[in-house]
C-alpha positions in Angstrom: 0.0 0.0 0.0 1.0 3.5 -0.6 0.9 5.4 3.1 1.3 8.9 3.3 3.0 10.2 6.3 1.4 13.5 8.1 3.6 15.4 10.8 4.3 18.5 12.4 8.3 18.4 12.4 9.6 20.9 15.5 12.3 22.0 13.1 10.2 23.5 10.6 8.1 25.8 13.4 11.6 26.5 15.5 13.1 28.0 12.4 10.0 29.8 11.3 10.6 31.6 15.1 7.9 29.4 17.5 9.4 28.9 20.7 10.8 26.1 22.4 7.4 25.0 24.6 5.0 26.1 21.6 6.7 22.9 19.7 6.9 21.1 22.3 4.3 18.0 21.1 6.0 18.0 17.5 8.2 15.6 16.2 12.1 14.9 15.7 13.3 13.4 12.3 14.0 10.1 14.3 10.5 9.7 15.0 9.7 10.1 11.0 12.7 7.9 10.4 11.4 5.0 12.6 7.8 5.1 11.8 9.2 5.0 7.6 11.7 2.4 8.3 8.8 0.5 10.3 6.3 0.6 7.8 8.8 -0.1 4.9 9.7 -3.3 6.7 5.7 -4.2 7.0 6.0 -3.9 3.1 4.2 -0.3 2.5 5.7 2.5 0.4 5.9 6.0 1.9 5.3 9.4 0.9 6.4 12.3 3.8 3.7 14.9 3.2 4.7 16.9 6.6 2.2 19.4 8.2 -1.5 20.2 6.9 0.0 23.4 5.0 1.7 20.6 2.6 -1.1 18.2 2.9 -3.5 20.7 1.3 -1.3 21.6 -1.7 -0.7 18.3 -2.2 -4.6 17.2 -2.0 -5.3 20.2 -4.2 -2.4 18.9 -6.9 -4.4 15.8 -7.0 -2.3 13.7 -4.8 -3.6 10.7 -3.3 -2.4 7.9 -1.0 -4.0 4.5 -0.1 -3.8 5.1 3.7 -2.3 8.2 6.0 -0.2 7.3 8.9 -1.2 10.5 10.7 0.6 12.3 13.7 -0.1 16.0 12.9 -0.6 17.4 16.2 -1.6 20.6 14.7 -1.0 24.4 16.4 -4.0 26.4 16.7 -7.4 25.9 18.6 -9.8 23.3 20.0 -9.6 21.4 16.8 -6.0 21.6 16.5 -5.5 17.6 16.2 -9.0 17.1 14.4 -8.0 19.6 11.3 -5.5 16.6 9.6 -8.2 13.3 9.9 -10.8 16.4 9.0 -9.6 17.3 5.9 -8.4 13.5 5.1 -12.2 12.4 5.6 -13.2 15.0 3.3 -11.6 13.4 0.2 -12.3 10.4 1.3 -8.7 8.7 2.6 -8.2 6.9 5.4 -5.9 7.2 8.3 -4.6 5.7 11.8 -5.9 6.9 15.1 -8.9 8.6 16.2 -11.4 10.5 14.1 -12.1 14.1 14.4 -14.8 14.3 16.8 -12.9 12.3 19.7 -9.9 14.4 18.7 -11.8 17.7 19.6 -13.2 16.4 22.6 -10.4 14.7 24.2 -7.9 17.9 23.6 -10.1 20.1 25.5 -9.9 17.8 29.0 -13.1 19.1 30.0 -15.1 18.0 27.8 -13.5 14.6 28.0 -14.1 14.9 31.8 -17.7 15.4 31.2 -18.1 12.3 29.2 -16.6 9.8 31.6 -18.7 11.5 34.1 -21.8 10.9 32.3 -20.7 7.0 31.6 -20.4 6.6 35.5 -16.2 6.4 35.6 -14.1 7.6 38.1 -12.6 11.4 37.7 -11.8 14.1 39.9 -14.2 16.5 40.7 -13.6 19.5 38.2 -13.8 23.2 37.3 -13.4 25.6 34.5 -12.0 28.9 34.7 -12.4 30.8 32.0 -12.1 34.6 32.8 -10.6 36.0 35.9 -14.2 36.5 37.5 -14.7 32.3 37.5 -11.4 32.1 39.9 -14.3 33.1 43.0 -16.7 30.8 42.0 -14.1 27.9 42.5 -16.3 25.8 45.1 -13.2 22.4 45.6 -11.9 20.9 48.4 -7.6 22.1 48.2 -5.7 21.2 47.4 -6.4 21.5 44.0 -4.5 21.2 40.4 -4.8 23.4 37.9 -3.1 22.9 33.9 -4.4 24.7 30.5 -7.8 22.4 29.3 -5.8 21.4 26.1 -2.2 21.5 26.0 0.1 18.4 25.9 3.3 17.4 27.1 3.1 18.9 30.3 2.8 22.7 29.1 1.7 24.5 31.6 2.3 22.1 34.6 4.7 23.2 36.9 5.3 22.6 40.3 2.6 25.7 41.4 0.1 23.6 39.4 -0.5 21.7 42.9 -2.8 24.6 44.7 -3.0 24.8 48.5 -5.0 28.1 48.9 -7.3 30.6 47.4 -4.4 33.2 47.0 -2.5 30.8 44.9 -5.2 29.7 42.9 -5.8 33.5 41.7 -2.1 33.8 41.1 -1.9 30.6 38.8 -5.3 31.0 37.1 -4.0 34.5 35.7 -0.7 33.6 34.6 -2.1 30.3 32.8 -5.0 32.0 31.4 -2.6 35.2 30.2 0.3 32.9 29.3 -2.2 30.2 26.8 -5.2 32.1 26.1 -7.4 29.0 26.8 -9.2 28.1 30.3 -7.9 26.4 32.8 -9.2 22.8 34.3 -9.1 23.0 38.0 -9.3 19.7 39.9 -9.4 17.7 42.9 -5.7 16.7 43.5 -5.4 12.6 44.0 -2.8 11.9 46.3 -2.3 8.5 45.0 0.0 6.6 42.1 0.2 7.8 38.7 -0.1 5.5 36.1 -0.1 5.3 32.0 -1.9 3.0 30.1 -1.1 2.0 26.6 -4.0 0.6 24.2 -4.4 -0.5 20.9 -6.6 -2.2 18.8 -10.2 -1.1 18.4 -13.6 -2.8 19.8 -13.7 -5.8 20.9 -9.7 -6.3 20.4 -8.6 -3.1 21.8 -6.3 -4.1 24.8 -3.5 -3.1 27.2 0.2 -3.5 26.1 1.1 -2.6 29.2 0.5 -0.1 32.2 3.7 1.8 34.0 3.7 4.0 37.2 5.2 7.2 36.6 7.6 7.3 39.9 9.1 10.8 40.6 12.7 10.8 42.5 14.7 13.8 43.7 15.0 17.2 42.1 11.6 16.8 40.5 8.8 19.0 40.9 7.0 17.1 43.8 3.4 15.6 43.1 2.9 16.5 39.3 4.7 15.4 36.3 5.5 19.0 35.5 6.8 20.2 31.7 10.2 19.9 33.8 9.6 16.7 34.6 9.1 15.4 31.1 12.0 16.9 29.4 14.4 16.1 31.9 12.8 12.3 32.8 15.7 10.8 32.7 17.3 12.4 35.8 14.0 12.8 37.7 11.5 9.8 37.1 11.1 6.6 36.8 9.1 4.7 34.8 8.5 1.2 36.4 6.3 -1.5 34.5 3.4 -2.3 37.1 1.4 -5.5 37.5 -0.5 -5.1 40.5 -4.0 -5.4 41.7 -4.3 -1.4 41.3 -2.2 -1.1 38.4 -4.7 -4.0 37.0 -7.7 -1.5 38.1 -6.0 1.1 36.5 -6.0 -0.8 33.0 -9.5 -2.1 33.1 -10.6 1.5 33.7 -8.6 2.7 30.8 -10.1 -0.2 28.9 -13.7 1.5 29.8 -12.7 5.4 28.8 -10.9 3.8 25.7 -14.6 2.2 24.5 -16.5 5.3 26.2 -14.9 7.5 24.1 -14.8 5.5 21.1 -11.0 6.0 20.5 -8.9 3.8 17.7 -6.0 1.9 17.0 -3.7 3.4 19.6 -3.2 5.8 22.6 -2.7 6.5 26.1 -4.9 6.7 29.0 -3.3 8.7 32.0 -4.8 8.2 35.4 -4.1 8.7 39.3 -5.3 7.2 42.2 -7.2 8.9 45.0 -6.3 8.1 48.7 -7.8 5.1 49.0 -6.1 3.7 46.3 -8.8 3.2 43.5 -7.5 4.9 40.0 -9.0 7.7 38.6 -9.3 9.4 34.8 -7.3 12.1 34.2 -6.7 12.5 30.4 -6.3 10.4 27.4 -4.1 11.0 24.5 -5.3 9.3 21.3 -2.6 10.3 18.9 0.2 9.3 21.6 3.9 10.2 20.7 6.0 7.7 18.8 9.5 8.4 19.4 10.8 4.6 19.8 12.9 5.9 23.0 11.5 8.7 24.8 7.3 8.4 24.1 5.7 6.7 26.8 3.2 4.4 24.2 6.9 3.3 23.1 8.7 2.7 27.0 5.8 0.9 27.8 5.4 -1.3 25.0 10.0 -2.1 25.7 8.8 -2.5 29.0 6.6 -5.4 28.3 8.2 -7.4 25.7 7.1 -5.0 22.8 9.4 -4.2 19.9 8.6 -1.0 18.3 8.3 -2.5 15.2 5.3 -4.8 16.6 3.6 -1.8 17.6 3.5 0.2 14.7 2.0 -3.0 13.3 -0.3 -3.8 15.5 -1.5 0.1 15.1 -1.0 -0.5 11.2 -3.3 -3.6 11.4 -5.9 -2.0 13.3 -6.7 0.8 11.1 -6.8 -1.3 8.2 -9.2 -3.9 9.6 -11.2 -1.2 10.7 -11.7 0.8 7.5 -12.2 -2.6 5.6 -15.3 -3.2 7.8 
């Protein structure tokens, strides 16, 4: 099959002048690399197309492709993710991963929230602050954790995302609402374990590769795996593969937001537990980062006896059973 490839390459927006956290969910050439090399080896020929500027010249040259391997992230807006599979389903081509509607929703964590509420599954309690004047109506037990309702990779989360009084949550709702022109989720703050989920495969076959506690050591930012945290993991967390009865919990409840949410082919589900030790929902990522060394979807998979070759297949499989019906 002929796959095009669809990606927002952090080179390309650092030298047009974006800054170092505005890029920081876009790829590296060695993610492009491995995913090519990992779908040439599956017997597909490639095309890079890049980011949706190039898609849609290419689309309106009369370019076509039997599948896209998409991992545009996009830049702007609730819809940022969406605009790629959006324009794809408008002429008709398939792709990997999750549709537009599931990639609005689960970018803005709120409305995510909303839905597992609804379906009955565990979540803290939530807020959203969208002007200064919502800050007063914040009626939560502290402490509290606040983060932008639809960034990724930790923007925004920083060791004053953990909130212990009213004063502090006026001081970080302004700066985040200032600093990303977007609301802010306010939640209850879990004090248990954090744990990742990794999922592919769609209805009845979706299922857990693997589930890994996200263990912070010294010289982190305590209690939240801060922006900090993530680009410096290697000195301040570790990631431990997890088999227990709660990490077990943890996977059948990402199992349940997986099929509430009607995700496909492959993600993440993120999740803490709450003081009594029962896992919680805190956000999903359904287009999940594919470095083969530093994404968590890929440690996870090393962690339990998956190559990343396997998983891109296993992602490649999926989509292609599921648009053959």
């Amino acid at each position: 099959m002929k796959f095009g490839m669809t990606y927002d390459l952090r080179a390309d927006y650092l030298a047009a002048g974006f800054g170092e956290e505005e890029t920081a969910e876009f790829d590296s050439p060695v993610t492009i690399d491995a995913i090519e090399t990992a779908l040439h080896n599956l017997g597909h020929h490639t095309v890079r197309i890049g980011n949706i500027q190039c898609l849609v010249k290419r689309l309106a040259s009369g370019e076509r492709w039997d599948m896209v391997f998409n991992i545009a992230e996009g830049l702007y807006g609730f819809g940022r993710e969406a605009a790629v599979p959006a324009l794809l389903d408008a002429y008709r081509i398939p792709y990997t991963f999750s549709d537009p509607l599931m990639l609005s929703v689960t970018l803005h964590k709120a409305m995510a929230k909303h839905i597992i509420r609804d379906l009955g599954l565990p979540t803290p309690d939530f807020a959203v602050v969208r002007t200064i004047e919502d800050i007063a109506r914040i009626n939560l037990a502290y402490p509290l954790f606040a983060k932008p309702i639809a960034e990724g990779t930790g923007k925004g989360v920083t060791a004053a995302s953990k909130i212990a009084s009213a004063d502090q949550l006026a001081a970080v709702c302004r700066e985040l609402l200032d600093t990303y022109k977007q609301p802010v989720l306010i939640e209850t703050f879990l004090p248990g374990r954090e744990f990742t989920v990794g999922i592919v495969g769609n209805g009845s076959k979706a299922r857990s590769i693997g589930v890994m506690e996200v263990m912070l050591l010294e010289n982190s930012d305590p209690d939240v795996y801060s922006y900090r945290n993530k680009q410096i993991y290697e000195e301040v967390v570790e990631y431990r593969a997890v088999d227990d009865a709660e990490a077990r919990e943890a996977v059948e409840l990402a199992l349940r937001v997986w099929h509430g949410l009607d995700c496909r082919d492959s993600g993440r589900v993120d999740l803490r537990s709450d003081a009594s030790g029962h896992p919680s929902f805190i956000e999903i990522n359904p287009i999940a980062g594919l470095h083969p060394e530093h994404s968590d979807l890929c440690i996870i998979a090393g962690k339990f006896g998956m190559s990343y070759q396997q998983l891109i297949k296993e992602i490649v499989e999926g989509a292609l059973t599921r648009v053959k019906g």
